[in-house]
Each structure stands twice: as structure tokens, then as C-alpha cells.
C-alpha positions as CSV (number, residue, x, y, z in Angstrom):
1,X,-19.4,12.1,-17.7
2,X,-17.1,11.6,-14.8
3,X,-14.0,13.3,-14.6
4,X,-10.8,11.2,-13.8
5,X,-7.0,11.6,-13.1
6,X,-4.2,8.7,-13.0
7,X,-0.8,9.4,-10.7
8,X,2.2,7.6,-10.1
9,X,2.5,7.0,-6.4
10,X,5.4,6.7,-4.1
11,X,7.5,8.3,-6.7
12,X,8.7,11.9,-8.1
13,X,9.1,10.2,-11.8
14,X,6.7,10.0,-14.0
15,X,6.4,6.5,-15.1
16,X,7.4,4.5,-12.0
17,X,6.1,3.6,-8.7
18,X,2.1,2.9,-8.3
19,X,0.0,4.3,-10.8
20,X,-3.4,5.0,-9.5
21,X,-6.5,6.1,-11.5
22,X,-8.6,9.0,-9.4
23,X,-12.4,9.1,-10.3
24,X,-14.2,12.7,-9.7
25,X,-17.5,13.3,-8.2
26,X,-18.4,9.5,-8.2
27,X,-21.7,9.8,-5.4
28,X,-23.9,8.6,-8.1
29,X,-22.2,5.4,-8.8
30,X,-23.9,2.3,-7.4
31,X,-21.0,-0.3,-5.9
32,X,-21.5,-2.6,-9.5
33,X,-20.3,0.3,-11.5
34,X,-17.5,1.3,-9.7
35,X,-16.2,-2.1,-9.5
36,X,-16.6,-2.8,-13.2
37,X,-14.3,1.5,-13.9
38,X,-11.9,-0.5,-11.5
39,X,-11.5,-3.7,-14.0
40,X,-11.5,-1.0,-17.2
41,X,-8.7,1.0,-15.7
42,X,-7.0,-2.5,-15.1
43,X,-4.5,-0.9,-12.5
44,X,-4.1,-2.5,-9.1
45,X,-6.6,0.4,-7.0
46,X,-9.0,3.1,-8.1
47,X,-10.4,5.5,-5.5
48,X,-13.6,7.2,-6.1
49,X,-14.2,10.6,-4.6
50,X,-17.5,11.7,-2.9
51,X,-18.9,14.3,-1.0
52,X,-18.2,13.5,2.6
53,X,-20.5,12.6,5.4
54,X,-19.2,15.5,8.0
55,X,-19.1,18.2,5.7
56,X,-16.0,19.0,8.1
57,X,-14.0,16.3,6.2
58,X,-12.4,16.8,2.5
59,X,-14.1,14.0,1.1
60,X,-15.7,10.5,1.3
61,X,-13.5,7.9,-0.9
62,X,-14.4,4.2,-2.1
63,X,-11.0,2.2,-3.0
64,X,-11.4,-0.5,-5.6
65,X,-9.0,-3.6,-7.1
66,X,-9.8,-5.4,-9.8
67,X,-11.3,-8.0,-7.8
68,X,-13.4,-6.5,-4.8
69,X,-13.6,-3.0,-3.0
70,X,-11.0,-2.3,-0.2
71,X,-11.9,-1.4,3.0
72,X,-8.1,1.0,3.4
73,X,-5.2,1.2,1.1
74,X,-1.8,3.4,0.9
75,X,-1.3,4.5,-2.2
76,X,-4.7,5.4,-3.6
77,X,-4.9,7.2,-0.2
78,X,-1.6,9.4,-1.0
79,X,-2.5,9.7,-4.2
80,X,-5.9,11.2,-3.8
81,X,-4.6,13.5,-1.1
82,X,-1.7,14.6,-3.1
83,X,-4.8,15.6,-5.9
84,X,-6.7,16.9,-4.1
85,X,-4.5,19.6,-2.7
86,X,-2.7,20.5,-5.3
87,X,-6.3,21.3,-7.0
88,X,-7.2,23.5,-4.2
89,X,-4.1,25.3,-3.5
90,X,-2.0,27.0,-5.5
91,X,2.3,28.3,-5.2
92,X,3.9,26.6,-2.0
93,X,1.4,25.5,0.9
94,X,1.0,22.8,4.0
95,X,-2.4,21.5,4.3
96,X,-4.2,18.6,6.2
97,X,-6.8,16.4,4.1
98,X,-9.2,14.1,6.0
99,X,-10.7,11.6,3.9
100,X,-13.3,8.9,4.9
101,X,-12.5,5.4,4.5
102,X,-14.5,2.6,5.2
103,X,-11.7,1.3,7.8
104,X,-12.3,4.7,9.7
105,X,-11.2,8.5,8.9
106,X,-8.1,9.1,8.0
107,X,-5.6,12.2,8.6
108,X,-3.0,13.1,5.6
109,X,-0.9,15.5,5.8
110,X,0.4,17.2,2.5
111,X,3.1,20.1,1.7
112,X,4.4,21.6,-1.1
113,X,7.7,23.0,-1.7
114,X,8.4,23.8,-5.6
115,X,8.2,21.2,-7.3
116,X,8.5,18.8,-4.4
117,X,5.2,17.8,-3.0
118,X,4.8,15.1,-0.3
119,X,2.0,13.4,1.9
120,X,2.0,11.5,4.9
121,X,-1.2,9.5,6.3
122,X,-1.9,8.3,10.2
123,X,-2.3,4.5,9.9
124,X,-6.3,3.9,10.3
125,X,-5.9,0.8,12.7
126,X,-3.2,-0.5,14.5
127,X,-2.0,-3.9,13.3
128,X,-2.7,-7.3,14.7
129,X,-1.9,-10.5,14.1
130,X,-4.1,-12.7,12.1
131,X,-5.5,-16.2,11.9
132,X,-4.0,-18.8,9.9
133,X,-0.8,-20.4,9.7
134,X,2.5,-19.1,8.9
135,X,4.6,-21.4,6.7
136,X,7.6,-23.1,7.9
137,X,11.4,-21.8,6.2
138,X,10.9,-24.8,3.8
139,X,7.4,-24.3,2.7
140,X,7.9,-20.8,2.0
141,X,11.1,-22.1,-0.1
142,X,8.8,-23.6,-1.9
143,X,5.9,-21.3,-2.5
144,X,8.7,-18.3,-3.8
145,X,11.0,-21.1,-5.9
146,X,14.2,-20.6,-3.7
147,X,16.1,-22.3,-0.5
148,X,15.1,-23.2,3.0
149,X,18.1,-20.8,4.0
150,X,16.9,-18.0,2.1
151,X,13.9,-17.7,4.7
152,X,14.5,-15.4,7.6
153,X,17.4,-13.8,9.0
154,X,17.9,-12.5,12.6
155,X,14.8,-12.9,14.7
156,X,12.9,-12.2,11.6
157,X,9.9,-15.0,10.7
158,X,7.0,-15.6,8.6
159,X,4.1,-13.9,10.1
160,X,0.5,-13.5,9.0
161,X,-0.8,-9.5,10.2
162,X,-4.1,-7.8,9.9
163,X,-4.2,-3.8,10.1
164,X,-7.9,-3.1,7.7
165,X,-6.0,-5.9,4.9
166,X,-3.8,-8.4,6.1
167,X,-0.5,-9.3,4.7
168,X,1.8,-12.8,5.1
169,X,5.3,-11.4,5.9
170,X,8.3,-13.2,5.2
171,X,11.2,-12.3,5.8
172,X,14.2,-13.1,3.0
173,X,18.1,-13.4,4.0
174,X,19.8,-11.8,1.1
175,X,18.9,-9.0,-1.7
176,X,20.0,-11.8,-4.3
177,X,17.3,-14.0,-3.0
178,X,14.8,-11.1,-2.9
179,X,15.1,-10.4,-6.3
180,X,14.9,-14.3,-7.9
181,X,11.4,-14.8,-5.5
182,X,8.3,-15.4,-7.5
183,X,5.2,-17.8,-6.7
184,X,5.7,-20.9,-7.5
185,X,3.5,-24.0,-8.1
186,X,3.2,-24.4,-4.3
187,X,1.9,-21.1,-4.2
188,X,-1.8,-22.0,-3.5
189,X,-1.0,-24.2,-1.0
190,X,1.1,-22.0,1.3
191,X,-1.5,-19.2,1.0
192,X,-4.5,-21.6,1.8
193,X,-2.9,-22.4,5.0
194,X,-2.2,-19.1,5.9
195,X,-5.5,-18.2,4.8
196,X,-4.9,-14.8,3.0
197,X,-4.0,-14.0,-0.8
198,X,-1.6,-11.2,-0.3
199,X,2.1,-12.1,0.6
200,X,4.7,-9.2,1.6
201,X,8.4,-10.4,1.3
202,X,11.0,-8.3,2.6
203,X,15.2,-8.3,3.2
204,X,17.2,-5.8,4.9
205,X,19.1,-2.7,2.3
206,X,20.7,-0.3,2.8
207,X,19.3,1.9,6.1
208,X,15.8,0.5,5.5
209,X,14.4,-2.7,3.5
210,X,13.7,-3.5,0.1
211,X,10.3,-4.8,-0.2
212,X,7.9,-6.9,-2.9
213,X,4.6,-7.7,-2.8
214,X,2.7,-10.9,-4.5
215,X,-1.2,-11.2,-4.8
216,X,-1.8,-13.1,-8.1
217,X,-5.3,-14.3,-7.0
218,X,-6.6,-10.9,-6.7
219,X,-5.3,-9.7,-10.2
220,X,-2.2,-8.2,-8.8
221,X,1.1,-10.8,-9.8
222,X,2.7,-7.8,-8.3
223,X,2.6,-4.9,-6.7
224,X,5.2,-2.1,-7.1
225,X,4.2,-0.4,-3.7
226,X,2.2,-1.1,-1.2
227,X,0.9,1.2,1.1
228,X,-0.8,-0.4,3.4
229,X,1.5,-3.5,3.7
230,X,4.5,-1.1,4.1
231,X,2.5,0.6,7.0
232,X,1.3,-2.8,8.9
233,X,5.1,-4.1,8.3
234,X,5.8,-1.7,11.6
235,X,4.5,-4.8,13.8
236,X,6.3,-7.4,11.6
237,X,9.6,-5.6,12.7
238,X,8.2,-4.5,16.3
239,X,7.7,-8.9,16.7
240,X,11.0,-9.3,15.8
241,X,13.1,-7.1,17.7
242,X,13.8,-4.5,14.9
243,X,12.0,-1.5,16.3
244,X,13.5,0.4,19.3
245,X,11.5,2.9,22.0
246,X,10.8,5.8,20.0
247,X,9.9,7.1,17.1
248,X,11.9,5.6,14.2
249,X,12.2,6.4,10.7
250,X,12.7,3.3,8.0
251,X,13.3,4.1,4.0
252,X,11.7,0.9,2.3
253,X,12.6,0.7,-1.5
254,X,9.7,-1.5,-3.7
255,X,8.9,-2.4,-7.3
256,X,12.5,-1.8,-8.7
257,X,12.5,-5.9,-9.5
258,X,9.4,-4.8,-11.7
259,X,10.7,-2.0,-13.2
260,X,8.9,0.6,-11.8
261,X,11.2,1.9,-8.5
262,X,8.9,3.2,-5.3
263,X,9.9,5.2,-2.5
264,X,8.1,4.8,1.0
265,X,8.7,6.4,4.2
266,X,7.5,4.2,7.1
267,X,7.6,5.9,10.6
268,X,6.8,3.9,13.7
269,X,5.8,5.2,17.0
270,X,7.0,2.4,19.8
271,X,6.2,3.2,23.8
272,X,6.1,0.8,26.4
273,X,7.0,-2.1,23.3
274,X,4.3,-1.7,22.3
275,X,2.8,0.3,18.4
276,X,0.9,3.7,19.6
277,X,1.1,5.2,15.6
278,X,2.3,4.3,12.1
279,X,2.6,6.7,9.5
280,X,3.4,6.2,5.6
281,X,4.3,9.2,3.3
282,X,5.5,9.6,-0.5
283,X,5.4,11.6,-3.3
284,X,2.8,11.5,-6.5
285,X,3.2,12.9,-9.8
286,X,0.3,13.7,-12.7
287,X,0.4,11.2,-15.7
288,X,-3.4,11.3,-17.7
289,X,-6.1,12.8,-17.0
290,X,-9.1,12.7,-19.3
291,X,-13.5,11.5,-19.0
292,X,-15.0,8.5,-18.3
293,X,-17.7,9.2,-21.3
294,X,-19.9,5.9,-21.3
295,X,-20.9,4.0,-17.9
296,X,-21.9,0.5,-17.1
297,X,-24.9,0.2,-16.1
């Protein structure tokens, strides 16, 4: 029997933001089994823990959607961390979790004060940009069922970026507009010729940005936060004139027009215009926790 816990991510409430299931001692599991525990759960990521390679490390974790395995995501990453801790530490306490993913190790910090607990994760990779081609204003109208004019504001454009999984980032002029977006029939089309499956769209709120994220072919119609889009984001704005020198410090709101409200903290390092280090934190609560009593074979 494995052991298994599922959080809420990127929230304090119970409930909303991104649940995440967390699978215990999985080092026996061949890569067929965890992916078919990933389709049971039916959530949009489950991270398996193992023992890590350098025993110096906290653990070594596989990440799974319903579809195929991930090589780096955000929120099973806080998630874990957030675990993880709180199951080795007891009261108030500030610890550093390392965890091995298969886009390289990565650092997360994690503190708790009371009832507030918080983690924060180096970005893996810096982000480039990727191949394909971004839609025009009026094909990516199309593709989210609203206006040409609703596409891009500022220097803001469509933009295809790559940072372990890449994201198509469009940019959207109003709040109003963010909220009616939703694929449409020319869906397929605009994501062929962009050639990726996973479509961040964002507009400007309040000090930060309000955010959804769209990737119906692989089983997610949406996503109520997104980790690892909200971290590569940082070179979407650095392209388009919205990061400064510095270290800067964006609030991005997500999955409110789904019903489950997420809070992300992006921080962006910028020196010399150019990314040197992206960091992504948020909170996690406990939902379930229970045994996986039966496995696939």
C-alpha cells in the first residue's frame, strides 16, 4: 500500500487554488503505473516521492498529468515541499528542501509562522523562446471567441516561451475580456501553428496580473494555477518592457474565473536586461489524505 496526501496549492483555503495529489515512497513504481495513479486521481499533476540520488538532497520526485509525465512543474513542486516539511518539523521553523526533478534540482525554500506556512522555489531553467509561430491579434481573437482589439495592450504580444514546459502567452486588453476567453473552434488551429498545447493568457489587475491557463488537449480545459507558466511569464514581461533592473516583485491572481481563486508570488531578478533568477512562492493547505490499496500492474 502506498501512502498518499492531496493539497490545495497556491492558496490558504481549503477548497481553492490547485489541488495536488502527493504519492509516498513511490521508488517501486515502474513509469506505467505511476502514469495510470495520475489518470485515477484525475487532477491536473501528481508528484511521486522517492528516495533521492544524493542522499544530500530531500528527495527525488516524478510529476505526472493525466496525459504524460512532466519534466518540471510549480505547484506539485510547492506542494510537495510544503509536505514534506511540515512532516519533519514541528511548532514554527524555516527550512530549505531540495528536490530532484528531471529538469535539474531544484531549491525551495519553506517557513512557518502559525498557521501561515509559505514556499518559494528557484526557477530550474531560465526561459527561452520557443519555436513555432505566434498568432496574429485576429487569429488569437479567434482561437479564445473574442475581438481583434481585445489582443494585447502596451508592448505586450503573443509569444511562444520554453523554460522545462513551454507556454503560448497572450496578452489580453481588459479584465472583461479575460474573463469571457475560452477555446474556441479555431482552437486547434492556432495551437498547431504555434506548435504547443498549453496557452497562458494574461491582463494587467490591480499591482500584478490576473492570469488563466488553457490546455484541453492534455486533459486540462483549465488550469487554476500554474506554476510553472507563472514562473516563465518573467520573460514574457521582460520582452515587453514590463520588468525594470532589479529585483521586482509581481502578485498574479488565477483560477478565480473557475471558481477556485490562486495566489502566486512571481519574483524576477533583471541585470544588465537580461533574466539572472525567477522565483515562484505560495501557500498549501491539507485536504485528504488516505492509501492507495490496489495497484496497476
Amino acid at each position: 500500500m502506498l501512502s498518499f496526501h492531496v493539497l490545495d496549492v497556491f492558496t490558504k483555503a481549503p477548497f481553492s487554488g490547485n489541488p495536488l495529489a502527493v504519492v509516498l515512497a513511490a521508488d517501486g513504481l515502474s513509469d506505467a503505473q505511476m502514469q495510470t495513479i495520475t489518470r485515477e486521481f484525475n487532477l491536473s499533476e501528481t508528484i511521486f516521492v522517492q528516495t533521492p540520488d544524493d542522499p544530500s538532497h530531500t528527495a527525488k520526485v516524478r510529476i505526472f498529468c493525466p496525459a504524460y509525465e512532466l519534466p518540471f512543474a510549480g505547484h506539485p513542486t510547492i506542494g510537495c515541499a510544503i509536505l514534506l516539511a511540515e512532516r519533519a518539523h514541528e511548532g514554527d521553523f524555516e527550512c530549505e528542501i531540495t528536490l530532484e526533478e528531471v529538469s535539474g534540482l531544484v531549491p525551495v525554500n519553506v517557513s512557518r509562522v502559525g498557521d501561515d506556512i509559505q514556499a518559494e522555489f528557484t526557477a530550474p531553467v531560465l526561459p527561452l523562446l520557443a519555436s513555432g509561430t505566434p498568432p496574429s491579434p485576429e487569429s488569437a481573437a479567434r482561437a479564445l471567441g473574442l475581438r481583434p482589439e481585445d489582443i494585447g495592450f502596451a508592448q505586450h504580444l503573443p509569444m511562444h516561451w520554453q523554460g522545462g514546459p513551454d507556454f503560448l502567452y497572450i496578452p489580453i486588453a481588459s479584465r472583461a475580456a479575460l474573463r469571457k476567453a475560452a477555446p474556441s473552434a479555431s482552437w486547434l488551429e492556432m495551437t498547431a501553428k504555434s506548435k504547443t498545447q498549453s496557452v497562458y493568457i494574461y491582463c494587467r489587475e490591480d499591482e500584478g496580473y490576473a492570469a488563466r491557463m488553457f490546455a484541453p488537449q492534455h486533459g486540462m480545459p483549465e488550469d487554476p494555477a500554474t506554476g510553472s507558466a507563472s514562473a516563465i511569464l518573467a520573460a514574457q514581461l521582460l520582452a515587453s518592457g514590463a520588468l525594470p533592473e532589479g529585483i521586482t516583485r509581481i502578485p498574479l491572481a488565477q483560477g478565480k474565473d473557475m471558481g477556485r481563486p490562486s495566489a502566486i508570488g512571481l519574483t524576477a531578478d533583471v541585470q544588465n536586461g537580461a533574466l539572472q533568477r525567477i522565483r515562484i512562492k505560495g501557500a498549501a493547505v491539507r485536504v485528504h489524505h488516505g492509501q492507495i490499496t490496489a495497484l496497476p500492474l
